[in-house]
N, C-alpha and C positions, 0 to 999 in steps of 0.2 A: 124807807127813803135811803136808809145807807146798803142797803144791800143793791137798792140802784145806781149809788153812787159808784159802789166799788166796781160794779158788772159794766159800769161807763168808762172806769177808768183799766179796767181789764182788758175791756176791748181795743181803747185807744192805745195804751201800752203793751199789749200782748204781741203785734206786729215785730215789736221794736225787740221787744225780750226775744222773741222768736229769730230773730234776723241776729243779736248778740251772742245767743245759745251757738248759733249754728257756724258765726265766725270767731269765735272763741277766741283762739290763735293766732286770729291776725289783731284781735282788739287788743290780745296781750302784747302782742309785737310792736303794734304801735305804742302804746306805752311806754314800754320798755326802750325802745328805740330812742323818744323823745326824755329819759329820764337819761338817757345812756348818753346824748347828743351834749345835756346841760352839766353830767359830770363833767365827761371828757373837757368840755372848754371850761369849767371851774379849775379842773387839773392844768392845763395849758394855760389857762391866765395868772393863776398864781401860784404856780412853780415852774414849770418850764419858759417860761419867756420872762421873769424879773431872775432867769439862769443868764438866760441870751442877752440879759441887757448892757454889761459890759462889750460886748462886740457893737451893739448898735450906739454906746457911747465913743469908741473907739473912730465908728462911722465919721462921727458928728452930732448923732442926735444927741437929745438931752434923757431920753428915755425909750423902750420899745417902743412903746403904744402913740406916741407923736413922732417918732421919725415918718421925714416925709424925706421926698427926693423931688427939686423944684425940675422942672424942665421946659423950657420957654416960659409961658402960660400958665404950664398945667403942673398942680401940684400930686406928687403918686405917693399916696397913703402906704409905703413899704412896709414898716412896724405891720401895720395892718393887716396888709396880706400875707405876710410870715405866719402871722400868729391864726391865720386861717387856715394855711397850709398845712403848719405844725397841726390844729384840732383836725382838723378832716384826715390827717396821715393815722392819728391815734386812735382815729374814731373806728378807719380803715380797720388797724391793724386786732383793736379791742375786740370788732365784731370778728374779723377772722376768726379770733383764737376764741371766741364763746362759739362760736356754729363748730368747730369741728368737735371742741367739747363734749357738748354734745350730740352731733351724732357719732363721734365715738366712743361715747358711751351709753348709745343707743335709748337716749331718753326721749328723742325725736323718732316717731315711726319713720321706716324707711332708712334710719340712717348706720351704720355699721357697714364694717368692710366684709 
């Protein structure tokens, strides 16, 4: 019985191991990518923008992350989108300098000058 069991669950998950094996590199990238995406705005939320918060005091607001800017009607979550700006520009520039990293120095096949 357990040797059926296993040859059941061999089968049902050997597709999957197979399909994991063979994209290796990209399951690690995405990973990595998504571990990289939650530092980078950890770093950006609590160091670089309570930096910037005396300019958005200056503005008017009472802090980054609630400045708004009223206009007619509509209120524009500004704080907000700085501090999306600020993470995506770091996230930018983190991944730049790890991909040439590595491929110059050649830990990625294909990469070197």
């Amino acid at each position: 019985m357990t040797q059926a069991v296993v040859q059941g669950l061999d089968s049902a998950f050997g597709d999957a191991r197979s399909i994991i094996r063979k994209n290796f590199g990209l399951t690690i990238g995405v990973t990595l990518g998504f571990a990289t995406k939650d530092f980078v705005k950890g770093i950006v939320d609590h160091f670089v923008m309570p930096l910037l918060n005396p300019l958005f005091q200056v503005l008017g607001g009472d802090s980054w992350d609630e400045f708004v800017i009223n206009v007619g009607p509509w209120s524009l979550p500004v704080g907000a989108l700085v501090t999306d700006v600020v993470t995506y520009s770091v996230l930018v520039i983190a991944l730049y300098v790890f991909i040439n990293v590595f491929f110059d120095s050649k830990l990625i096949s294909g990469g070197g000058k």
